[in-house]
DOLORO-307044 format. One record per residue (C-alpha): chain; y, z, x. Coordinates in Angstrom, 3 decimals, padded with zeros to 6 digits. Example, Ala and Ser with C-alpha at 12.3 -4.5 7.8 and 13.67 -1.06 7.14 Angstrom:
{chain=A, y=-004.500, z=007.800, x=012.300} $
{chain=A, y=-001.060, z=007.140, x=013.670} $
// end
This chain:
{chain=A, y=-022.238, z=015.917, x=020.152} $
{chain=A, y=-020.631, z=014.211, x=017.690} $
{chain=A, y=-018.723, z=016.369, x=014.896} $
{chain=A, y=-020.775, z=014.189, x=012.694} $
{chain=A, y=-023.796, z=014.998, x=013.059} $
{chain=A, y=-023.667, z=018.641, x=011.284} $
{chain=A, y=-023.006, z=017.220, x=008.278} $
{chain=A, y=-024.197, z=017.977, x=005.139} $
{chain=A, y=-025.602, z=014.872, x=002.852} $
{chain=A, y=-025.805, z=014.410, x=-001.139} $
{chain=A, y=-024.684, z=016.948, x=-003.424} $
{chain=A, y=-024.067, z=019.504, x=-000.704} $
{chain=A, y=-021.392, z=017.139, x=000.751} $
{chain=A, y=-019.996, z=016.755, x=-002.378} $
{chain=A, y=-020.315, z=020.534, x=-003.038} $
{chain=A, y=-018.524, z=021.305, x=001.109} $
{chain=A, y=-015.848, z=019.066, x=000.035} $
{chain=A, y=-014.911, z=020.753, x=-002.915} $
{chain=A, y=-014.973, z=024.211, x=-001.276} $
{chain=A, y=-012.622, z=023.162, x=001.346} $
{chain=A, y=-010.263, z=021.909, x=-000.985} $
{chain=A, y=-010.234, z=025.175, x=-002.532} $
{chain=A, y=-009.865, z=027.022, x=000.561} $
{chain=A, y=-007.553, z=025.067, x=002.375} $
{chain=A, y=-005.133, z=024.544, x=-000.746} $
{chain=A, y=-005.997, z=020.861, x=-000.311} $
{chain=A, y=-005.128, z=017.593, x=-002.346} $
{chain=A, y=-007.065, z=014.854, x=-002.049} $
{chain=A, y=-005.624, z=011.330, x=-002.428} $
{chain=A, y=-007.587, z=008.261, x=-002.366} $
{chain=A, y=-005.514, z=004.617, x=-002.531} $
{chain=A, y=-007.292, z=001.941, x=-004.878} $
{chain=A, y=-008.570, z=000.574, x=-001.777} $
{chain=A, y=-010.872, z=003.123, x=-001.249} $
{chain=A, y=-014.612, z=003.062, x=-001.772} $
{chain=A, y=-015.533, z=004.890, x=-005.116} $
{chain=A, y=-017.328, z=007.679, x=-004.185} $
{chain=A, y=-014.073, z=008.799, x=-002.117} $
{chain=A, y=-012.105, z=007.669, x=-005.716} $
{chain=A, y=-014.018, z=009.501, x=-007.681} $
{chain=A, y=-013.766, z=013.523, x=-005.422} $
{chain=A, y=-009.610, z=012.734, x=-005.358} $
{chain=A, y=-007.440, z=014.520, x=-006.901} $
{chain=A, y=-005.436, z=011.714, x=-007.417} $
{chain=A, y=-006.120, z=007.692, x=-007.162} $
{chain=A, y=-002.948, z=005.169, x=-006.993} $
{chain=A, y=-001.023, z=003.345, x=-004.894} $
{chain=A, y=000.394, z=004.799, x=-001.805} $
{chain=A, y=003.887, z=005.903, x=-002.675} $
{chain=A, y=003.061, z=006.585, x=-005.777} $
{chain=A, y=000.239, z=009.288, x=-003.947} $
{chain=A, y=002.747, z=010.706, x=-001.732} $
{chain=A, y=005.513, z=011.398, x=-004.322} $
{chain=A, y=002.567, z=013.229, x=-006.073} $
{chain=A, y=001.128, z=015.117, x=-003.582} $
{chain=A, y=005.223, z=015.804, x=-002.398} $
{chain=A, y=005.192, z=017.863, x=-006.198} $
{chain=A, y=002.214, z=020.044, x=-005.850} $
{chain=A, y=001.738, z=023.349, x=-004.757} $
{chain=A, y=-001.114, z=022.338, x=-001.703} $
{chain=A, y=-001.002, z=023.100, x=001.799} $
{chain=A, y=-002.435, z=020.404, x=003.006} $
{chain=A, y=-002.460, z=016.635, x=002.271} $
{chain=A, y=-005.970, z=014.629, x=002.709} $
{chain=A, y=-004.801, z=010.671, x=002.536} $
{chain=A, y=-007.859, z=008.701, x=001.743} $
{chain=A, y=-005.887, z=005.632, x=002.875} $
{chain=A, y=-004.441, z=003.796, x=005.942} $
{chain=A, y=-002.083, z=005.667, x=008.534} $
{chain=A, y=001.327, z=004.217, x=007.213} $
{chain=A, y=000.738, z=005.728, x=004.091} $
{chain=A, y=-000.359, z=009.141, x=005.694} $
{chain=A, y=002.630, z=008.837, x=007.383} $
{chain=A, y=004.661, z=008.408, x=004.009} $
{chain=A, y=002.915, z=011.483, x=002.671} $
{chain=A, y=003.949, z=013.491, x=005.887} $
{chain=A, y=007.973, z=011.787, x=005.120} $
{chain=A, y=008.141, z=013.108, x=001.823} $
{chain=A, y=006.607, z=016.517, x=002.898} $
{chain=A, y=007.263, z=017.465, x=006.716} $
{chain=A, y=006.218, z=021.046, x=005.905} $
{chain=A, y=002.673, z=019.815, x=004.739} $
{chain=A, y=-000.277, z=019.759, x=007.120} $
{chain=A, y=-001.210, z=015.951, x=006.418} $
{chain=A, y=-004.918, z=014.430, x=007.886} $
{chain=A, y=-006.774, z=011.201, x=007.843} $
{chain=A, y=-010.184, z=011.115, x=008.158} $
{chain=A, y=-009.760, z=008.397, x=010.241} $
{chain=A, y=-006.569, z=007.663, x=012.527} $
{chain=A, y=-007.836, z=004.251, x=012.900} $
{chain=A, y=-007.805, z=003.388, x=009.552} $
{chain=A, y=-004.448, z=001.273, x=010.462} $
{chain=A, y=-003.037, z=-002.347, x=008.677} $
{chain=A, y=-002.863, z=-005.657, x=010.326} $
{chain=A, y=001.021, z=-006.089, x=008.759} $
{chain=A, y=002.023, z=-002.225, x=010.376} $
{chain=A, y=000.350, z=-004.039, x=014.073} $
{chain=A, y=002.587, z=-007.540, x=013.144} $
{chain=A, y=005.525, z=-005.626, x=013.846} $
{chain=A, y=006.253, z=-003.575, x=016.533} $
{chain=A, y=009.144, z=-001.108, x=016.432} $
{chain=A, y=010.759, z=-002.374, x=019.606} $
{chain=A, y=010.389, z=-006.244, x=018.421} $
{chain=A, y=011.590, z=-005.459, x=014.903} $
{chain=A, y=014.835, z=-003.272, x=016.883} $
{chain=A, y=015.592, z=-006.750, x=018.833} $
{chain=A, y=015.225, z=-008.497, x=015.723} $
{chain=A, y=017.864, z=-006.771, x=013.666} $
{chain=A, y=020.047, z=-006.951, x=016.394} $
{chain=A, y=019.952, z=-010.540, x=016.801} $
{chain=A, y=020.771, z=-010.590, x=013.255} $
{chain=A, y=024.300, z=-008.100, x=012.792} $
{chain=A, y=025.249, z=-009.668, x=009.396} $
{chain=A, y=021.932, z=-008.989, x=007.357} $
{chain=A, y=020.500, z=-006.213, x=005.729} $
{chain=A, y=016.797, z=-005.145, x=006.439} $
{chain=A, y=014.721, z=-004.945, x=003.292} $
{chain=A, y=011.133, z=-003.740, x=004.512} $
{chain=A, y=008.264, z=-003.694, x=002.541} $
{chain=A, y=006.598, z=-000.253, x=002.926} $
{chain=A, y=003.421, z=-001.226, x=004.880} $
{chain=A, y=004.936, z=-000.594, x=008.030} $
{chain=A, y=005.603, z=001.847, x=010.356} $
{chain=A, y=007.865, z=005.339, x=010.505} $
{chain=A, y=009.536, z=003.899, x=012.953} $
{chain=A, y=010.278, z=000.082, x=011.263} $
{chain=A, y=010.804, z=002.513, x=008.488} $
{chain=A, y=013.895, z=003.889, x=010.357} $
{chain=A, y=015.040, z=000.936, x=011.638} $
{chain=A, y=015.421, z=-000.369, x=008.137} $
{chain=A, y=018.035, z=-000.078, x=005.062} $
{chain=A, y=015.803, z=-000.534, x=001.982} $
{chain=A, y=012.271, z=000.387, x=001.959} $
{chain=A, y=010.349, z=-001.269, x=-001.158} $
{chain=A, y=007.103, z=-001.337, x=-002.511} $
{chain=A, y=005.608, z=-004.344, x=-004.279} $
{chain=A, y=006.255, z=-002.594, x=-007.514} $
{chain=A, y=009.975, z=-002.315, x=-006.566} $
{chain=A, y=010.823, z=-004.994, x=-005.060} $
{chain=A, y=012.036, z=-007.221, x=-007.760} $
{chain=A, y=014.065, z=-004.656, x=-009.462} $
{chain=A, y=016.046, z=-003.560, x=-005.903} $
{chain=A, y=016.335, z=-007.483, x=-005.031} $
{chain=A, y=018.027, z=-008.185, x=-007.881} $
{chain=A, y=020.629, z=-005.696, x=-006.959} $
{chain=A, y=021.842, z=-006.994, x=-003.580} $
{chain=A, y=024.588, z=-009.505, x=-004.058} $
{chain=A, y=023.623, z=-013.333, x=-003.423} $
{chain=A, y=026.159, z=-013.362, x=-000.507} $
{chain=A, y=024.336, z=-010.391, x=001.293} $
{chain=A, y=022.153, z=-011.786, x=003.627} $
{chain=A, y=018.419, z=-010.454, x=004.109} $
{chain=A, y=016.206, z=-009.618, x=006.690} $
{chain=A, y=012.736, z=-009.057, x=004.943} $
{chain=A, y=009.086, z=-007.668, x=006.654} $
{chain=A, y=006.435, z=-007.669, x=007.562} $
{chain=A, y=004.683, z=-009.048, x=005.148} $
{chain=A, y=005.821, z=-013.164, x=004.992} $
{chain=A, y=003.797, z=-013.647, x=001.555} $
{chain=A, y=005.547, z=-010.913, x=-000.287} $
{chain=A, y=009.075, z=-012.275, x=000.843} $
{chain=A, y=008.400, z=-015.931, x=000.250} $
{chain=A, y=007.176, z=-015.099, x=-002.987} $
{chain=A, y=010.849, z=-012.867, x=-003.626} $
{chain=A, y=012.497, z=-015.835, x=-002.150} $
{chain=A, y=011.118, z=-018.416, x=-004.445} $
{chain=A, y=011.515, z=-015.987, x=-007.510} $
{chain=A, y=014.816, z=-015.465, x=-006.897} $
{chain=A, y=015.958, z=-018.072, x=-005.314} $
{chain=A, y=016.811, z=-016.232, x=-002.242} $
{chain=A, y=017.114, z=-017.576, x=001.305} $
{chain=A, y=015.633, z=-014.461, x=004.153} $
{chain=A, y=014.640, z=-014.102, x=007.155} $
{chain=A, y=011.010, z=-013.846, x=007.091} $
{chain=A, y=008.995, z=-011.548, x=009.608} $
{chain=A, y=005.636, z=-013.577, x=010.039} $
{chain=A, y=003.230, z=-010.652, x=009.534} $
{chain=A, y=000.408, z=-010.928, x=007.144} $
{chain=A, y=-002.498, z=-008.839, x=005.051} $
{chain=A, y=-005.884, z=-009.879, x=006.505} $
{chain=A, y=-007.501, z=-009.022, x=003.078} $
{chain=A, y=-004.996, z=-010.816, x=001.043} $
{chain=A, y=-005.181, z=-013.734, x=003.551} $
{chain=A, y=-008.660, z=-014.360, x=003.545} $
{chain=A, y=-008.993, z=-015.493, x=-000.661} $
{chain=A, y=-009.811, z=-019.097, x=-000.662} $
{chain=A, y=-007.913, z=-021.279, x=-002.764} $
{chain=A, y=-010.919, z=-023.931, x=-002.969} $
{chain=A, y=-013.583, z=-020.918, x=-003.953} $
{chain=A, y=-010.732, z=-019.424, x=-006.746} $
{chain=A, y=-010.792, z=-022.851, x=-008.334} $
{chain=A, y=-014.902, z=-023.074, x=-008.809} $
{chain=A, y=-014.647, z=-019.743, x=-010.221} $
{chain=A, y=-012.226, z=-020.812, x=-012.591} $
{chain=A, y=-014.232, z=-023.803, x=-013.839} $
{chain=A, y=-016.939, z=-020.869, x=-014.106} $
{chain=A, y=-014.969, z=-018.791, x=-016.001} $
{chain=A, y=-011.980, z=-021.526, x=-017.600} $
{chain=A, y=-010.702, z=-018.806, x=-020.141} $
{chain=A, y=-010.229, z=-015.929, x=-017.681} $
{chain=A, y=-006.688, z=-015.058, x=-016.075} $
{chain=A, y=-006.108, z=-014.374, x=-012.448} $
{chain=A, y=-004.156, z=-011.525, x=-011.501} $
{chain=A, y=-003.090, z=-011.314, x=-008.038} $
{chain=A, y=-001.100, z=-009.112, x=-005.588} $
{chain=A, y=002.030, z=-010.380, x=-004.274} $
{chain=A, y=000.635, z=-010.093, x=-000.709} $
{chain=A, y=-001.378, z=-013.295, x=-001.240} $
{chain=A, y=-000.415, z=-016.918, x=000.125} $
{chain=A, y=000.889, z=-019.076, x=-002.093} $
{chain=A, y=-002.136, z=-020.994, x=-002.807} $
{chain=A, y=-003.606, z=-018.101, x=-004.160} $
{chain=A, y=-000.428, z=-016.916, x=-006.255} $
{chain=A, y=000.393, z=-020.659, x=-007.622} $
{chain=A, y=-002.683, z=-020.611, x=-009.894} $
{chain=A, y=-001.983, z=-016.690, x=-011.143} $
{chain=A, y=-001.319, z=-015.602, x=-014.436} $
{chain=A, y=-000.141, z=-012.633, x=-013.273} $
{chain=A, y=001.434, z=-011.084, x=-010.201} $
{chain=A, y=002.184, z=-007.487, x=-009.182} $
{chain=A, y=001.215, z=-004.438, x=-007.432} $
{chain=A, y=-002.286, z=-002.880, x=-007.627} $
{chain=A, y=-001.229, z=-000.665, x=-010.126} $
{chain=A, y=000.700, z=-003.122, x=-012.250} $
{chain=A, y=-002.517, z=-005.092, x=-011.917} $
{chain=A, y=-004.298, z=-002.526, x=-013.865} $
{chain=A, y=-001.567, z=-002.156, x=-016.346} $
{chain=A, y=-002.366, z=-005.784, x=-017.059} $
{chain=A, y=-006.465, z=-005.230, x=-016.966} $
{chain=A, y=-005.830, z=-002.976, x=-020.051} $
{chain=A, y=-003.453, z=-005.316, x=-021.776} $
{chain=A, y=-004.446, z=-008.363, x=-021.688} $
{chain=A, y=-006.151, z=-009.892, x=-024.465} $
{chain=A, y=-009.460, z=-011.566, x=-022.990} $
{chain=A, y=-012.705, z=-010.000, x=-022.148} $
{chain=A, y=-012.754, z=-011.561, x=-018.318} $
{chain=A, y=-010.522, z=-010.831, x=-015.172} $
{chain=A, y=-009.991, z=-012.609, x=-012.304} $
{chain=A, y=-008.730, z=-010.281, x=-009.497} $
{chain=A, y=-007.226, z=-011.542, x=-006.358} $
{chain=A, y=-006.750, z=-008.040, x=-003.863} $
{chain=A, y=-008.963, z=-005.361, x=-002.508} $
{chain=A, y=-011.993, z=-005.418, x=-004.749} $
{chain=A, y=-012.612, z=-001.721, x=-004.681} $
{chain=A, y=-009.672, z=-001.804, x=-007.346} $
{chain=A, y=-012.127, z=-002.724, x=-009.579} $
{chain=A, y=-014.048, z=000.889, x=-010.140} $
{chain=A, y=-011.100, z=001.837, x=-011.322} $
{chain=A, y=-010.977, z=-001.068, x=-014.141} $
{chain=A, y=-014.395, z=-000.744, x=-014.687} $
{chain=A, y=-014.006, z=002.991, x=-015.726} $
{chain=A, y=-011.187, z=002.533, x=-017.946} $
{chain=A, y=-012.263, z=-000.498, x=-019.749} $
{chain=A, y=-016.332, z=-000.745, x=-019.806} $
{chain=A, y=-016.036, z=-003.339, x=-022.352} $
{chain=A, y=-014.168, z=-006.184, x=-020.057} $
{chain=A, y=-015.511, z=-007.953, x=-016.825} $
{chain=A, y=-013.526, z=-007.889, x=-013.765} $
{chain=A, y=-014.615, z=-010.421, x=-011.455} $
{chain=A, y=-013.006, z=-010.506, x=-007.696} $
{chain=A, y=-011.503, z=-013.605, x=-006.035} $
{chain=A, y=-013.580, z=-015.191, x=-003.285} $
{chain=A, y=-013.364, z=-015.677, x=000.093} $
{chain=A, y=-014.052, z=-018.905, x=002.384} $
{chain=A, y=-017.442, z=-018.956, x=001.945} $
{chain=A, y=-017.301, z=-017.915, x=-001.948} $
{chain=A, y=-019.189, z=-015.119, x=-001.686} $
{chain=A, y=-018.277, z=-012.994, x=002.424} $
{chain=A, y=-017.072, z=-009.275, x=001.865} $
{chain=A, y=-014.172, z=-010.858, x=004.195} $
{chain=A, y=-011.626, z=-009.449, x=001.160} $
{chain=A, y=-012.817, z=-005.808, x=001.874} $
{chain=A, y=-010.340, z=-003.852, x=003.917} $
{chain=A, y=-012.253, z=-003.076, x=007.263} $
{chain=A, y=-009.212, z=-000.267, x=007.927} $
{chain=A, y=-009.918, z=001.113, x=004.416} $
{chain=A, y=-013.544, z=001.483, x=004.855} $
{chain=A, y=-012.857, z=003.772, x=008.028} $
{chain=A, y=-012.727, z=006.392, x=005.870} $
{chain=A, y=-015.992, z=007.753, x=005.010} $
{chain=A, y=-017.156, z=011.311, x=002.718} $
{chain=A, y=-018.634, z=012.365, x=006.029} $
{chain=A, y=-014.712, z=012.163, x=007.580} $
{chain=A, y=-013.027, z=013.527, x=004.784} $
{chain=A, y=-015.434, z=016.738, x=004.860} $
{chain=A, y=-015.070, z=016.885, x=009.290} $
{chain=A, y=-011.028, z=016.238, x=008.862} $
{chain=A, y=-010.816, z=018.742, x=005.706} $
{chain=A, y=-012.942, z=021.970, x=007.926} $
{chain=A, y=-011.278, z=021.081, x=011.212} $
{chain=A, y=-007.751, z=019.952, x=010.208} $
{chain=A, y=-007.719, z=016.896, x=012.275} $
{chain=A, y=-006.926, z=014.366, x=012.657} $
{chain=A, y=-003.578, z=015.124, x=011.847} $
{chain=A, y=-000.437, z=013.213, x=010.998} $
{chain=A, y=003.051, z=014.297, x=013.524} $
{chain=A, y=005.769, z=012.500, x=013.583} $
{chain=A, y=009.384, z=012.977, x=015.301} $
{chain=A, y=011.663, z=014.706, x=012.999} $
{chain=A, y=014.883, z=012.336, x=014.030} $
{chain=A, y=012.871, z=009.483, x=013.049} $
{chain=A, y=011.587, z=011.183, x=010.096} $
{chain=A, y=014.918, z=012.081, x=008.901} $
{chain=A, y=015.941, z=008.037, x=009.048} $
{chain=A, y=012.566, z=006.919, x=007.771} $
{chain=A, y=013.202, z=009.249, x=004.822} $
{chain=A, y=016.856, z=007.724, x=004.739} $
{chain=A, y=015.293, z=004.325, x=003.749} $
{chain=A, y=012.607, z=005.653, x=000.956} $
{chain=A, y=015.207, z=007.552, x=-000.763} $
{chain=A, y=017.763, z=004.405, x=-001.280} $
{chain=A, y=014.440, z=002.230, x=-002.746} $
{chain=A, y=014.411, z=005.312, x=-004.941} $
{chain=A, y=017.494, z=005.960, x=-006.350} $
{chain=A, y=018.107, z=001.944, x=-006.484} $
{chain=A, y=014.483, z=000.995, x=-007.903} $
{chain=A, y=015.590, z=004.256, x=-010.673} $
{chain=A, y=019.099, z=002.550, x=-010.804} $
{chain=A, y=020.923, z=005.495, x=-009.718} $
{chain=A, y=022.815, z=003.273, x=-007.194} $
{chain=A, y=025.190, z=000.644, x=-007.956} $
{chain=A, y=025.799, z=-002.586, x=-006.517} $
{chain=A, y=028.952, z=-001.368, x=-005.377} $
{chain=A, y=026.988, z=001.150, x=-002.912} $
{chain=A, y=025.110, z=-001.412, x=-001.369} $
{chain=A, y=028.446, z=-002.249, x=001.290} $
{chain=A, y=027.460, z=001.670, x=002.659} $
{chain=A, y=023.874, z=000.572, x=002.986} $
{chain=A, y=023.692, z=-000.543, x=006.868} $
{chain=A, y=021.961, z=001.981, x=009.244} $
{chain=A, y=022.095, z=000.744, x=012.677} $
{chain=A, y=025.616, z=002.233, x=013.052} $
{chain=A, y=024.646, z=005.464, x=012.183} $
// end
């Protein structure tokens, strides 16, 4: 029988869910990505660093990541003595599956001289294979700091490092791993919007080709995204990432229209994370009373995943010099 089929619907679900957090000591964090109902229950909403360095702070026994699996596994980095679930341990992301630990391993090797910047959506392992984790909030801010003569490996995400590269003028080694939501906007669709709506920016993530970014007003993270919904002057947004960002714009700023980028056909849900909508109330209530599925991971590898978060860290707080960065390399340790 399936361990959904006992459960409760409506306002009692809502009402179960609740009463398990209580009794299990539980936070609930739910990325941007996530559908709103699942937004609105969390304790906290964000991006998914940010989420893990908050639930890392609280008092809670256990950790329920409304997310994708890399960033359960970030929440179970930051706080190995945590019980951390996922209502769904398929809920996974097509740039963790680009790059497999052993290929990245062969990859650094080939490559002795350069330093591996890794953008966070990837795995604990590629995590401790790496010297600088970053975020797309960071990324800019630790970049800067690495000397022009230091030569960069950067994954998995190709868009995000071509962007860096072209902002800074930066030659690195690209992985060739991609976001299937942030790859499926359509350049030709954006630009009929835009005739639609001629006075409206476009904010988009970094994670987007560069057809898509070339015509934005704005690039960053999803939460410097939002930091720009509230600031910027106009009534009408353009926004090129997950859609389900938009609840959250909606319910700080009723007054402005958010208005999400299209895909190929102008109008396919194709720009919905299909790992992201794995997660379901029904899931969250099953993995909250049974405590599964939940998130394990190797405490050697842990301990060098952890290695690489905390130099993004103190670098992206500027607690580290560029003087430090010679001490950076891993793979000899």
């Amino acid at each position: 029988m399936s361990l959904l089929t006992k459960v409760p619907t409506g306002a009692d679900l809502l009402a179960e869910i609740d009463a398990l957090r209580k009794e299990r000591n539980a936070v609930i964090l739910a990325h941007y990505y996530q559908t709103p109902d699942i937004q609105d229950i969390a304790d906290f909403v964000g991006d998914s660093l940010e989420l893990s360095r908050k639930a890392a702070a609280t008092d809670a026994d256990v950790i329920a990541f409304c997310g994708v699996k890399f960033m359960a596994d970030t929440a179970k980095i930051l706080s190995p003595h945590k019980k951390v679930i996922l209502p769904d341990m398929d809920a996974g992301c097509s740039l963790e599956d680009s790059c497999p630990p052993e290929k990245f391993k062969a990859f650094r090797e080939a490559h002795p001289d350069h330093i591996a910047l890794t953008y966070i959506n990837c795995s604990t392992e590629v995590k401790a294979l790496s010297d600088i984790i970053v975020t797309s909030s960071s990324a800019e801010t630790i970049l800067a700091q690495i000397p022009p003569e230091q030569k960069i490996i950067f994954g998995p995400d190709r868009h995000l490092g071509g962007y860096l590269s072209r902002k800074f003028g930066r030659e690195m080694l690209l992985w060739p791993g991609v976001c299937i939501v942030h790859e499926a906007f359509s350049e030709t669709e954006l630009l009929k919007l835009k005739e639609q709506y001629p006075d409206a920016p476009i904010a988009a993530h970094p994670e987007c080709p560069p057809s898509i970014i070339d015509h934005a007003d704005y690039v960053g993270s999803t939460s410097g995204i939002l930091k720009f919904a509230r600031e910027f002057a106009g009534d009408t947004l353009i926004v090129a990432t997950e859609p389900h960002i938009i609840h959250q714009m909606e319910k700080a700023l009723p007054n402005k229209t958010f208005i999400g980028a299209p895909g190929a056909d102008g109008n396919c849900s194709c720009n919905i994370c299909p790992y992201m909508a794995l997660n379901t109330m029904e899931k969250l209530y099953v993995a909250l009373r049974d405590l599964t599925p939940q998130i394990t991971i190797d405490e050697e590898v842990r301990i060098k995943a952890k290695r690489s978060l905390d130099r993004m860290l103190e670098m992206a707080s500027g607690t580290v010099g560029m003087g430090d960065l010679g001490k950076v390399r891993l793979s000899g340790d």
